[in-house]
PQR file of N, CA, C, O and H, with PARSE charges and radii, in Angstrom:
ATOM      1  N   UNK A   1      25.203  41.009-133.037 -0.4000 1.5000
ATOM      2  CA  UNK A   1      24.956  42.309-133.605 -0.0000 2.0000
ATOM      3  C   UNK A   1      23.504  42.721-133.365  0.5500 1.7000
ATOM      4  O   UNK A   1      23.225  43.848-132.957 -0.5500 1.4000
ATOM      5  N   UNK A   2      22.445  41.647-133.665 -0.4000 1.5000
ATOM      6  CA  UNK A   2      21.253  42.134-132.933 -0.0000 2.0000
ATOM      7  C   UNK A   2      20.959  42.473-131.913  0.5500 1.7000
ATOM      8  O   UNK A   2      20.154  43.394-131.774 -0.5500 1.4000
ATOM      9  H   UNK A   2      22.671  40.731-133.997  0.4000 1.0000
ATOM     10  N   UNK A   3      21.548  41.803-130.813 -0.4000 1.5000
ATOM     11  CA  UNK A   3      21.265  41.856-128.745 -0.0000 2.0000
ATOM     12  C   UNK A   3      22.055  43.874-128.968  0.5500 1.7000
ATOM     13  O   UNK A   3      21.694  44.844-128.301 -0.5500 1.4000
ATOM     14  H   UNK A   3      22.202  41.055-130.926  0.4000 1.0000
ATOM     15  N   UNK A   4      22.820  43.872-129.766 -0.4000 1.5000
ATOM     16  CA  UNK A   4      23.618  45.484-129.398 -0.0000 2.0000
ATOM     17  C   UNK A   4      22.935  46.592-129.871  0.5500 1.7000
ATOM     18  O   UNK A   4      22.837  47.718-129.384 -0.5500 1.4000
ATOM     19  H   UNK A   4      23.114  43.084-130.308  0.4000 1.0000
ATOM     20  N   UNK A   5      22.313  45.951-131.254 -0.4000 1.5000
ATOM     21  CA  UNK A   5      21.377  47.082-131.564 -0.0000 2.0000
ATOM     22  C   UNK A   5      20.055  47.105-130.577  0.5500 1.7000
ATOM     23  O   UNK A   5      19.636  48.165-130.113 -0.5500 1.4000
ATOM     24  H   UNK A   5      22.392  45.036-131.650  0.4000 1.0000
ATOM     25  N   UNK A   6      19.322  45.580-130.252 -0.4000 1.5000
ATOM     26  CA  UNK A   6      18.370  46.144-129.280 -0.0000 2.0000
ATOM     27  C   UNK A   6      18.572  46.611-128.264  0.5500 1.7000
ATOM     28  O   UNK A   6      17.672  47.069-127.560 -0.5500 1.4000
ATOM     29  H   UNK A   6      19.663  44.719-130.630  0.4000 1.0000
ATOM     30  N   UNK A   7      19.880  46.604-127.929 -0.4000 1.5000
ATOM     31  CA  UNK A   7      20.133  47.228-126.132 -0.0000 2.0000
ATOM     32  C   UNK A   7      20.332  48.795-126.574  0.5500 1.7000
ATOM     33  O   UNK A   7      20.161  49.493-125.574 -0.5500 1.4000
ATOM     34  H   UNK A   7      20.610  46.232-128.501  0.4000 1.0000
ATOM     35  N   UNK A   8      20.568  49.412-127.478 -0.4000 1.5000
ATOM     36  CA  UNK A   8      20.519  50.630-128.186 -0.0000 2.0000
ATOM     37  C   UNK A   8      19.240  50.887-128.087  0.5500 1.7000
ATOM     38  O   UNK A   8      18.809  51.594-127.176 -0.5500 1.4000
ATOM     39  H   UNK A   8      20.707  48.844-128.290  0.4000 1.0000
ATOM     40  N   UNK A   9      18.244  50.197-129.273 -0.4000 1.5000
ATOM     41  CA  UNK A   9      17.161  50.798-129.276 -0.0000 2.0000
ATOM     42  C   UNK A   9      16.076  50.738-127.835  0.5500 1.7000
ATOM     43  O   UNK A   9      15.258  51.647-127.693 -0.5500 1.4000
ATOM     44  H   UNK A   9      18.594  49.623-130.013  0.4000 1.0000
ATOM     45  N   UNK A  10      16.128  50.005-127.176 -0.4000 1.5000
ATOM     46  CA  UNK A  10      15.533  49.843-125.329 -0.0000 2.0000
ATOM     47  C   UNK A  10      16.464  51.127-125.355  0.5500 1.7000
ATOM     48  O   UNK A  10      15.897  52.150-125.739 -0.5500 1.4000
ATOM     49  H   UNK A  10      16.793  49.267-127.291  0.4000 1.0000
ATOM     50  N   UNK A  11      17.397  51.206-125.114 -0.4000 1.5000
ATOM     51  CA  UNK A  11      17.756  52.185-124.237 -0.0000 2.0000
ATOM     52  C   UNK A  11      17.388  53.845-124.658  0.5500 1.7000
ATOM     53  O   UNK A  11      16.956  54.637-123.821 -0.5500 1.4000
ATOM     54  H   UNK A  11      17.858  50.376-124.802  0.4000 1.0000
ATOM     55  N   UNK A  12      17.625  54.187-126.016 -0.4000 1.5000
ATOM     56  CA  UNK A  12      16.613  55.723-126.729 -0.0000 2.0000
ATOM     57  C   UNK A  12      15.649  55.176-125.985  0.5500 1.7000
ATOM     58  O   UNK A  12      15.804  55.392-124.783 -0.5500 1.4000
ATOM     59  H   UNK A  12      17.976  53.544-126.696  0.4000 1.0000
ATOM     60  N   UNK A  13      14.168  54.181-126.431 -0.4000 1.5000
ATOM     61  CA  UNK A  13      13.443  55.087-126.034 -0.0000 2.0000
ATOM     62  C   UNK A  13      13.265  55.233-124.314  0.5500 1.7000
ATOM     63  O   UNK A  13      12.702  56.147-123.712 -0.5500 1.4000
ATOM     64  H   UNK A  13      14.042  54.006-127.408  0.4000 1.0000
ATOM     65  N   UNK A  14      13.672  54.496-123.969 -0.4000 1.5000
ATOM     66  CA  UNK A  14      13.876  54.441-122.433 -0.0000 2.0000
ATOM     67  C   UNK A  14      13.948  56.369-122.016  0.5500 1.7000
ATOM     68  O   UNK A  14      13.109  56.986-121.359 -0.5500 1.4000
ATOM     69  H   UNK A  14      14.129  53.753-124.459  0.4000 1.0000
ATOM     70  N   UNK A  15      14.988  56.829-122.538 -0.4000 1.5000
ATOM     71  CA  UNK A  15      15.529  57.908-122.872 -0.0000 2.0000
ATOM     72  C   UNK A  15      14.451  58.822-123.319  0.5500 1.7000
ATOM     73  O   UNK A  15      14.189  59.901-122.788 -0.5500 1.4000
ATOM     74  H   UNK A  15      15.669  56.328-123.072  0.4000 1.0000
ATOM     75  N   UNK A  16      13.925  58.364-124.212 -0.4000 1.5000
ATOM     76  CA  UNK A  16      12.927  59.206-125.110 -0.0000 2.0000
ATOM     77  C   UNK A  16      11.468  59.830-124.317  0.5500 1.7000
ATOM     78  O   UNK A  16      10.776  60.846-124.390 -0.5500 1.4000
ATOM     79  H   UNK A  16      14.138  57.487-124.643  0.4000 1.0000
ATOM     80  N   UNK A  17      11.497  58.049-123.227 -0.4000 1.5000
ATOM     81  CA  UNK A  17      10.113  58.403-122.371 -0.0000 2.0000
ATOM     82  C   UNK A  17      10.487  59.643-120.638  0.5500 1.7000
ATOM     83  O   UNK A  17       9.879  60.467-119.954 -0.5500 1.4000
ATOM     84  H   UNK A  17      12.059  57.224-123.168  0.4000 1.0000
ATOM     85  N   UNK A  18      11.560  59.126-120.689 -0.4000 1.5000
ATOM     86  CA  UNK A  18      12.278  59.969-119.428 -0.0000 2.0000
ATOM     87  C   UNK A  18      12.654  61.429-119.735  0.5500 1.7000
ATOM     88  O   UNK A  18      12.744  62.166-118.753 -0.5500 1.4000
ATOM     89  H   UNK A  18      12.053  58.457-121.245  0.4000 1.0000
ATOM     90  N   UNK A  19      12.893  61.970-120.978 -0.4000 1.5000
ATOM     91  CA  UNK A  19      13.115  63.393-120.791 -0.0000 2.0000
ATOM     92  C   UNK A  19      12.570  63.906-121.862  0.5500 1.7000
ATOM     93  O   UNK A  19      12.906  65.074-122.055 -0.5500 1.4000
ATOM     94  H   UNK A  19      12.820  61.371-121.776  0.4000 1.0000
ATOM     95  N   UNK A  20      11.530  63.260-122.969 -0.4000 1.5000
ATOM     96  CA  UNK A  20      10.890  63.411-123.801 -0.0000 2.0000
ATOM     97  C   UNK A  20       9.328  64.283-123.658  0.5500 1.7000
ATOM     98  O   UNK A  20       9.058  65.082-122.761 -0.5500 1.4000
ATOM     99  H   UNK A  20      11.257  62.311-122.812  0.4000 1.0000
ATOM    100  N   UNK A  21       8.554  63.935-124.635 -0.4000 1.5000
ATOM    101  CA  UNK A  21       7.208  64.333-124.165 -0.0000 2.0000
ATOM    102  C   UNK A  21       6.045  64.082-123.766  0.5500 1.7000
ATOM    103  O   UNK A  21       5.102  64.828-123.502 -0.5500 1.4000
ATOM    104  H   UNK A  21       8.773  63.286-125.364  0.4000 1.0000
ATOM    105  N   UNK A  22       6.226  62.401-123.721 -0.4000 1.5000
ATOM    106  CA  UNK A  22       5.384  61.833-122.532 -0.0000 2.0000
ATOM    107  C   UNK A  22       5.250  62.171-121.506  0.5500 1.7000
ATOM    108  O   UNK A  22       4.167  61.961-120.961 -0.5500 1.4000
ATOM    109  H   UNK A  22       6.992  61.795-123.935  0.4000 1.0000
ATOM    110  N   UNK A  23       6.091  62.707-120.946 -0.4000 1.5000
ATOM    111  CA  UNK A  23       6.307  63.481-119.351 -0.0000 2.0000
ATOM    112  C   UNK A  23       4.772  64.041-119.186  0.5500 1.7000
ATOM    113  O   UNK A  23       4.081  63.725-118.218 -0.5500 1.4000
ATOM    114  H   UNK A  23       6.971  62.878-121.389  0.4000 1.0000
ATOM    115  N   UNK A  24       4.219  65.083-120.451 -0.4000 1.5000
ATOM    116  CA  UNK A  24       3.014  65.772-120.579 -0.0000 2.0000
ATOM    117  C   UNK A  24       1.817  64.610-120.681  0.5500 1.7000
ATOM    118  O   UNK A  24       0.675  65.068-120.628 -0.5500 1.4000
ATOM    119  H   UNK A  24       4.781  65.340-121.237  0.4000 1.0000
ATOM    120  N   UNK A  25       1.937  63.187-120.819 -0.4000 1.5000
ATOM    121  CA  UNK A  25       0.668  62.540-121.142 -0.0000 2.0000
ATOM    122  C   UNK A  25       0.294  62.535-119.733  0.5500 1.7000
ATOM    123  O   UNK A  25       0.830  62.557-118.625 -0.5500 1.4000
ATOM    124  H   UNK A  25       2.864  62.814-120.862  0.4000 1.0000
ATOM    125  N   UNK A  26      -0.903  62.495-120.283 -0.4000 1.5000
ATOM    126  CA  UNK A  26      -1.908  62.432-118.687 -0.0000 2.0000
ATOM    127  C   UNK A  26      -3.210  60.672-119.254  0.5500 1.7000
ATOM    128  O   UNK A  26      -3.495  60.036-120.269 -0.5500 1.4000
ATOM    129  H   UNK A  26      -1.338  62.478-121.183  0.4000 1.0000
ATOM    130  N   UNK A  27      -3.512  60.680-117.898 -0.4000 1.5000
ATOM    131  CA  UNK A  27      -5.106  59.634-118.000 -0.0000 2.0000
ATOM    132  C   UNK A  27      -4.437  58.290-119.079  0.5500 1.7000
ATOM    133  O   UNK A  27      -3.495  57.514-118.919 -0.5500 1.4000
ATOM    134  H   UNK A  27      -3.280  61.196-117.073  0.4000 1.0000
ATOM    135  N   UNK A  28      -5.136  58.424-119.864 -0.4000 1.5000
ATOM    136  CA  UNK A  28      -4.768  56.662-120.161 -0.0000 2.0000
ATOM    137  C   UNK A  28      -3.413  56.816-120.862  0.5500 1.7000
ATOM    138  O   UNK A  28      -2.606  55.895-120.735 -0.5500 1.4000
ATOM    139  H   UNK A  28      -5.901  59.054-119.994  0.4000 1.0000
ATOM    140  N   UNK A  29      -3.029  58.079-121.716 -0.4000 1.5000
ATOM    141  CA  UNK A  29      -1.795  57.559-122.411 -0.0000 2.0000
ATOM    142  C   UNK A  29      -0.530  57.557-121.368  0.5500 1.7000
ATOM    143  O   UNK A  29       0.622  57.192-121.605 -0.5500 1.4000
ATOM    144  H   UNK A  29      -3.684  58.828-121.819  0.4000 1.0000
ATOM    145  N   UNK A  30      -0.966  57.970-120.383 -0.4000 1.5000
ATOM    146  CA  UNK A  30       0.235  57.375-118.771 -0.0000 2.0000
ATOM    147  C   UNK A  30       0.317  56.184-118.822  0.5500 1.7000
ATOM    148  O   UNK A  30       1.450  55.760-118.596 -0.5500 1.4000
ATOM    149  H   UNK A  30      -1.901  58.266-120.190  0.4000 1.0000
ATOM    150  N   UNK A  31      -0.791  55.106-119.130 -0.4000 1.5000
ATOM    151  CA  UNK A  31      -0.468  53.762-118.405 -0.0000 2.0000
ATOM    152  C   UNK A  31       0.233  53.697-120.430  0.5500 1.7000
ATOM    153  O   UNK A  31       0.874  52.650-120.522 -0.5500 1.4000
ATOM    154  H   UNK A  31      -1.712  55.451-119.314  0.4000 1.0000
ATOM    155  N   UNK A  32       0.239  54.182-121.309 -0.4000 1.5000
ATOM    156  CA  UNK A  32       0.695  53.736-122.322 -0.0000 2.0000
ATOM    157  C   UNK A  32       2.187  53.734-122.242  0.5500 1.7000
ATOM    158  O   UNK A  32       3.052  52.921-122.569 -0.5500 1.4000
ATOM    159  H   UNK A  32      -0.281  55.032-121.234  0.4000 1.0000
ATOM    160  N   UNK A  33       2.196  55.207-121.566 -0.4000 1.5000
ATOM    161  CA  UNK A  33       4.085  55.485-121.158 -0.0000 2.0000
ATOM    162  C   UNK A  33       4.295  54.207-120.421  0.5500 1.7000
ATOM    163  O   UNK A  33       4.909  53.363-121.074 -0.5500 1.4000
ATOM    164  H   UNK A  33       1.494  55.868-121.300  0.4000 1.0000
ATOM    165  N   UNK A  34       3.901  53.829-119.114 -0.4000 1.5000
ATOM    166  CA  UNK A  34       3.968  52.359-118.200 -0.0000 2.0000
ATOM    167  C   UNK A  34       4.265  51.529-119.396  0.5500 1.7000
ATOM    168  O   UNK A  34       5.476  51.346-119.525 -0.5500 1.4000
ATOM    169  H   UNK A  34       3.402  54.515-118.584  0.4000 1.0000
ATOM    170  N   UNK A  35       3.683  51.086-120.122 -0.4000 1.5000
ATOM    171  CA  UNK A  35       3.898  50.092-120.909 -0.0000 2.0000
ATOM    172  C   UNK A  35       4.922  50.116-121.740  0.5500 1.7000
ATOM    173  O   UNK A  35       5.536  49.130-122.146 -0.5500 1.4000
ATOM    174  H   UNK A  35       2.700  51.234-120.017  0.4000 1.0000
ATOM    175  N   UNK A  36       5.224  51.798-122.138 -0.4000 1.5000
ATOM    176  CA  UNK A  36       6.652  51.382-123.313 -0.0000 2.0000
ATOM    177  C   UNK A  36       7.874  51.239-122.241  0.5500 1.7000
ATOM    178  O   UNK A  36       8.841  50.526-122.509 -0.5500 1.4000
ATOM    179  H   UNK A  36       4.725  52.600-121.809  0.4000 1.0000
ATOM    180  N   UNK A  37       7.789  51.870-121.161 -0.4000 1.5000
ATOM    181  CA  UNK A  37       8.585  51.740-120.370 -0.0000 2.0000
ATOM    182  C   UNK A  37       9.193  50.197-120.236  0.5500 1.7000
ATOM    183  O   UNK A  37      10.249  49.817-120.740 -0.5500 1.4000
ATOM    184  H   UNK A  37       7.003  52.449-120.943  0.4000 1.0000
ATOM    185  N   UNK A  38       8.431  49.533-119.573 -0.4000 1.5000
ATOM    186  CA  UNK A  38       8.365  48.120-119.581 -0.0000 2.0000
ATOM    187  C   UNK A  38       8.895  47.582-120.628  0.5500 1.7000
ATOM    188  O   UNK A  38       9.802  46.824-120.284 -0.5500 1.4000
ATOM    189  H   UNK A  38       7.572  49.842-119.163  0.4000 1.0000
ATOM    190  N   UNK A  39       8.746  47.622-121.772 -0.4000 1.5000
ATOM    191  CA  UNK A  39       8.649  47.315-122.750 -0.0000 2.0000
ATOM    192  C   UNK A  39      10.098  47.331-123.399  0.5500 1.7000
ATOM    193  O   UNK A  39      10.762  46.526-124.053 -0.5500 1.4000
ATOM    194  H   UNK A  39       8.009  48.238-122.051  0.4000 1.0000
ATOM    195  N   UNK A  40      10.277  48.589-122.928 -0.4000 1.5000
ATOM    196  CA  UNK A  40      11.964  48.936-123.169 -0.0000 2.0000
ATOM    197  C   UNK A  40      12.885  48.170-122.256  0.5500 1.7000
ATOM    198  O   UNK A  40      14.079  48.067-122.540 -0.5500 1.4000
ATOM    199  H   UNK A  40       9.738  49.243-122.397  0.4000 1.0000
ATOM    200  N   UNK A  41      12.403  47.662-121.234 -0.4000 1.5000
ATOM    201  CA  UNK A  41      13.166  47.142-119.970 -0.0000 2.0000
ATOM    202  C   UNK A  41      13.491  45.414-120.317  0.5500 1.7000
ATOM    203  O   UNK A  41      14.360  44.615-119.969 -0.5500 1.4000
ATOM    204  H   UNK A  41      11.434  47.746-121.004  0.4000 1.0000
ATOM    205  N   UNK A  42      12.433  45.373-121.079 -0.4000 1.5000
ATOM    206  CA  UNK A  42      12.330  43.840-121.512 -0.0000 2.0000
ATOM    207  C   UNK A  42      13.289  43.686-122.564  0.5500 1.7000
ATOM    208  O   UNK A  42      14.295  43.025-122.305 -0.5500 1.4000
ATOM    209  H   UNK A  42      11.727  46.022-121.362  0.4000 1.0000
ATOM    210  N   UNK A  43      13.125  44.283-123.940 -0.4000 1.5000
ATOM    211  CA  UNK A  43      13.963  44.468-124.760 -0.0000 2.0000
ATOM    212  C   UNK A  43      15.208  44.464-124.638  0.5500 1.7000
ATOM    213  O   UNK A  43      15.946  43.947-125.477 -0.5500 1.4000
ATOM    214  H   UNK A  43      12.308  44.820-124.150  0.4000 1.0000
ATOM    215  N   UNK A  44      15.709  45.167-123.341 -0.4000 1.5000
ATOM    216  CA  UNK A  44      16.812  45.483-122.824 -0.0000 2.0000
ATOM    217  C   UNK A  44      17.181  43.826-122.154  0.5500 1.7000
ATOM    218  O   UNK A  44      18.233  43.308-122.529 -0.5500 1.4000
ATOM    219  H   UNK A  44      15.110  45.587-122.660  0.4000 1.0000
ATOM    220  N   UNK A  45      16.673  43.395-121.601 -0.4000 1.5000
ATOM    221  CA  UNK A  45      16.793  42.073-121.012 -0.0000 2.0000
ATOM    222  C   UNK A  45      17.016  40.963-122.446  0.5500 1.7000
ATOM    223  O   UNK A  45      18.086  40.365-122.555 -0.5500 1.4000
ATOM    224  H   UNK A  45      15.819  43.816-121.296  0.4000 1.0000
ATOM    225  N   UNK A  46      16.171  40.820-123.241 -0.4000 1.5000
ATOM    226  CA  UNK A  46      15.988  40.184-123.806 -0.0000 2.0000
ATOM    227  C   UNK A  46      17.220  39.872-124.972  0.5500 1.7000
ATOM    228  O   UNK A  46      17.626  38.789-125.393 -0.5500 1.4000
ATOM    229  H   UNK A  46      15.301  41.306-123.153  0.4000 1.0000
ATOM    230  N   UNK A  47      17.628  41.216-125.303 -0.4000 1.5000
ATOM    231  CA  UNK A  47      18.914  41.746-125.849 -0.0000 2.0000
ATOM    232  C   UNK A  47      20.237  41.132-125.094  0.5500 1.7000
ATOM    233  O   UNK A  47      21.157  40.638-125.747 -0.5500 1.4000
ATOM    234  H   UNK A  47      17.299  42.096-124.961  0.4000 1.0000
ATOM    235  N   UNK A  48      20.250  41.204-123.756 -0.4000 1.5000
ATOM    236  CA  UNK A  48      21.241  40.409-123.162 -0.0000 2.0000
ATOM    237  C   UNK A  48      21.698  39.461-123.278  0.5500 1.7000
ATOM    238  O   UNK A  48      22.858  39.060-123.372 -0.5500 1.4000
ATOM    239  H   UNK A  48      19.503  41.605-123.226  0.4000 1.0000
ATOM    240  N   UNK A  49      20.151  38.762-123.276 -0.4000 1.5000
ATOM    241  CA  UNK A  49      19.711  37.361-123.894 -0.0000 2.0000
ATOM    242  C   UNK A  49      20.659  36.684-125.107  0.5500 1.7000
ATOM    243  O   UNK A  49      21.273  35.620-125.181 -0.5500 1.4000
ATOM    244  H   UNK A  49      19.208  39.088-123.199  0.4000 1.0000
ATOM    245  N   UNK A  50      20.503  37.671-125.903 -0.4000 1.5000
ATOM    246  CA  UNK A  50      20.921  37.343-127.098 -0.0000 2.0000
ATOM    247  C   UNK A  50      22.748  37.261-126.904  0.5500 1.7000
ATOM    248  O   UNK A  50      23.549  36.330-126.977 -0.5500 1.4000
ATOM    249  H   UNK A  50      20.005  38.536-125.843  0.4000 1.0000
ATOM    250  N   UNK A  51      22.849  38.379-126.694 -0.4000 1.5000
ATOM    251  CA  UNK A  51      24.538  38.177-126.617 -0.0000 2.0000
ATOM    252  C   UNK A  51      25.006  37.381-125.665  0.5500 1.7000
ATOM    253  O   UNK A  51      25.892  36.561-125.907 -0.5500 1.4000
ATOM    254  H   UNK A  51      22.198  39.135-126.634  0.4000 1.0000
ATOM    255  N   UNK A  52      24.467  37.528-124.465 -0.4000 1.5000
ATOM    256  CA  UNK A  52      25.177  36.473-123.701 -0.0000 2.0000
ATOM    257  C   UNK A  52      23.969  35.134-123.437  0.5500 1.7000
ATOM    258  O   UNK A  52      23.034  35.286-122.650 -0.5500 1.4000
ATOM    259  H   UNK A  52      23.747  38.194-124.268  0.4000 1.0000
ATOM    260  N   UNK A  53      24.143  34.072-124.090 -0.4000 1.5000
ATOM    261  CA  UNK A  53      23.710  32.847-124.537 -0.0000 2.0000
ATOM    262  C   UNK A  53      23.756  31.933-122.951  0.5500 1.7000
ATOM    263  O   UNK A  53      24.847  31.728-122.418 -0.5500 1.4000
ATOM    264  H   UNK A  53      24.902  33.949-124.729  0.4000 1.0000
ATOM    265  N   UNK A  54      22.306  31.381-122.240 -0.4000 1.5000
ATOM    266  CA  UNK A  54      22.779  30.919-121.094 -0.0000 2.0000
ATOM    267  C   UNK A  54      22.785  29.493-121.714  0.5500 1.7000
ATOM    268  O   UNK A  54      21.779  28.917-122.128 -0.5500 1.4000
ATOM    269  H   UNK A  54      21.420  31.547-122.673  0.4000 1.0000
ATOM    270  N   UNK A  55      24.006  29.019-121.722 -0.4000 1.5000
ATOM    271  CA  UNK A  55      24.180  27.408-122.053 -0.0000 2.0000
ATOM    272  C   UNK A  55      24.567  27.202-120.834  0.5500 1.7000
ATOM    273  O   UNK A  55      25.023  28.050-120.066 -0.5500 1.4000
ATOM    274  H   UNK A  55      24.823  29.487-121.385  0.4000 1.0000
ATOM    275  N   UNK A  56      24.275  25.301-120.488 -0.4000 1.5000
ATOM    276  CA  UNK A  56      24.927  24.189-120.459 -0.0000 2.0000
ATOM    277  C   UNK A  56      25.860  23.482-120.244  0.5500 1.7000
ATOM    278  O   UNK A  56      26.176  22.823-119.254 -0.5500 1.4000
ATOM    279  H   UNK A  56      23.905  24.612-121.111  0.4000 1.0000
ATOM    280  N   UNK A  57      26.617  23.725-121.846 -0.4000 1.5000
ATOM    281  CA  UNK A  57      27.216  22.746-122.082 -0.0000 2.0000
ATOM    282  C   UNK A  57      29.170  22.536-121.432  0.5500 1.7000
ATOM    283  O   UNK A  57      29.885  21.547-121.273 -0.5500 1.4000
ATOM    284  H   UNK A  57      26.361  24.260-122.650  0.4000 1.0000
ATOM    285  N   UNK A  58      29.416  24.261-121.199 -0.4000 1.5000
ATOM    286  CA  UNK A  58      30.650  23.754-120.366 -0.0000 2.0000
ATOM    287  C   UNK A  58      30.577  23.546-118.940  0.5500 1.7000
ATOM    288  O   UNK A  58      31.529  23.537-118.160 -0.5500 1.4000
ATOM    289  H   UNK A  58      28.835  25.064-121.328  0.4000 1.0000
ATOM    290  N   UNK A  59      29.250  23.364-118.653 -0.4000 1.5000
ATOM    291  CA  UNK A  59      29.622  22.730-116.532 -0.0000 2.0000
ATOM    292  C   UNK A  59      29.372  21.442-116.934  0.5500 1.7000
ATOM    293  O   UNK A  59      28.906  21.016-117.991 -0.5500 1.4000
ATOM    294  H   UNK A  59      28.477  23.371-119.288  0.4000 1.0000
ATOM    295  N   UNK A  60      29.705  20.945-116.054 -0.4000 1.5000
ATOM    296  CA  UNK A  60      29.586  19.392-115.368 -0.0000 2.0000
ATOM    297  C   UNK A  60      28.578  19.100-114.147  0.5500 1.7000
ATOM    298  O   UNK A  60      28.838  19.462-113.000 -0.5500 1.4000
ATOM    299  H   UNK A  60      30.083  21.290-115.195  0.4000 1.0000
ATOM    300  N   UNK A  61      26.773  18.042-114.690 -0.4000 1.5000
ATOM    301  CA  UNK A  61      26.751  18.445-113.402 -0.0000 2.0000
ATOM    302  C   UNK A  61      27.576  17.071-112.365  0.5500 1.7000
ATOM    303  O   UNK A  61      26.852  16.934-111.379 -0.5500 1.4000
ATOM    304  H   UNK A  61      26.561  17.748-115.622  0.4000 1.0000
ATOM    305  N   UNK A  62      28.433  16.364-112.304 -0.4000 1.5000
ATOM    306  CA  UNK A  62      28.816  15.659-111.344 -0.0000 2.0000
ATOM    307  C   UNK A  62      30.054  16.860-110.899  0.5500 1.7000
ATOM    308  O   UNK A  62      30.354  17.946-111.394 -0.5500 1.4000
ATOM    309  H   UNK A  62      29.022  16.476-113.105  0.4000 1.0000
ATOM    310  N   UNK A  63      30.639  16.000-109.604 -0.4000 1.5000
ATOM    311  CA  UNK A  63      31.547  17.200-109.347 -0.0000 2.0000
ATOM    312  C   UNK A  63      32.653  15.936-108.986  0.5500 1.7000
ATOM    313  O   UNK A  63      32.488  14.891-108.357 -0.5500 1.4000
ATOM    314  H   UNK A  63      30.395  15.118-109.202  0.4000 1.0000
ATOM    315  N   UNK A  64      33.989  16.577-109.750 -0.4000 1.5000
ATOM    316  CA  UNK A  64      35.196  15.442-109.956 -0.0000 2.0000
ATOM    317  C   UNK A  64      35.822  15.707-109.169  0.5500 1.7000
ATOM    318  O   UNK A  64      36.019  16.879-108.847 -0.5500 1.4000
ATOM    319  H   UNK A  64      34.123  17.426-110.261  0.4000 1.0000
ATOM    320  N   UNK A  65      36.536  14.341-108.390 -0.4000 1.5000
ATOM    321  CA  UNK A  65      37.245  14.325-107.679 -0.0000 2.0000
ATOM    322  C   UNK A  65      38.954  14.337-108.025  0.5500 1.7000
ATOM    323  O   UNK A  65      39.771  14.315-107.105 -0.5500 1.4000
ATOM    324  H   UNK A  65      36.377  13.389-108.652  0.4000 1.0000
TER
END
């Protein structure tokens, strides 16, 4: 339930910075947009993370004959 809400919230503001009013920042609060951007991209990753769990434990590493 958390990984779904953060892939929600990454994705607004993702949204928010793309047709929002950052569009208008100029000089440094640009590299600030860069950063939420990012930021949202990670979240978004990280969120994945969460729901889909990289385990282990069902491979095998020998390989059966």
């Amino acid at each position: 339930m958390a990984g779904a809400a953060s892939v929600l919230v990454g994705i607004a503001v993702a949204v928010w910075l793309v047709f929002g009013p950052p569009q208008d920042w100029e000089g440094g609060m640009r590299w600030l947009r860069h950063g939420l951007a990012l930021g949202s991209l990670g979240m978004i990753v990280f969120a994945a993370r969460l729901m889909f769990p990289d385990t282990q434990d069902g491979t095998a590493d020998t390989v059966s004959d």
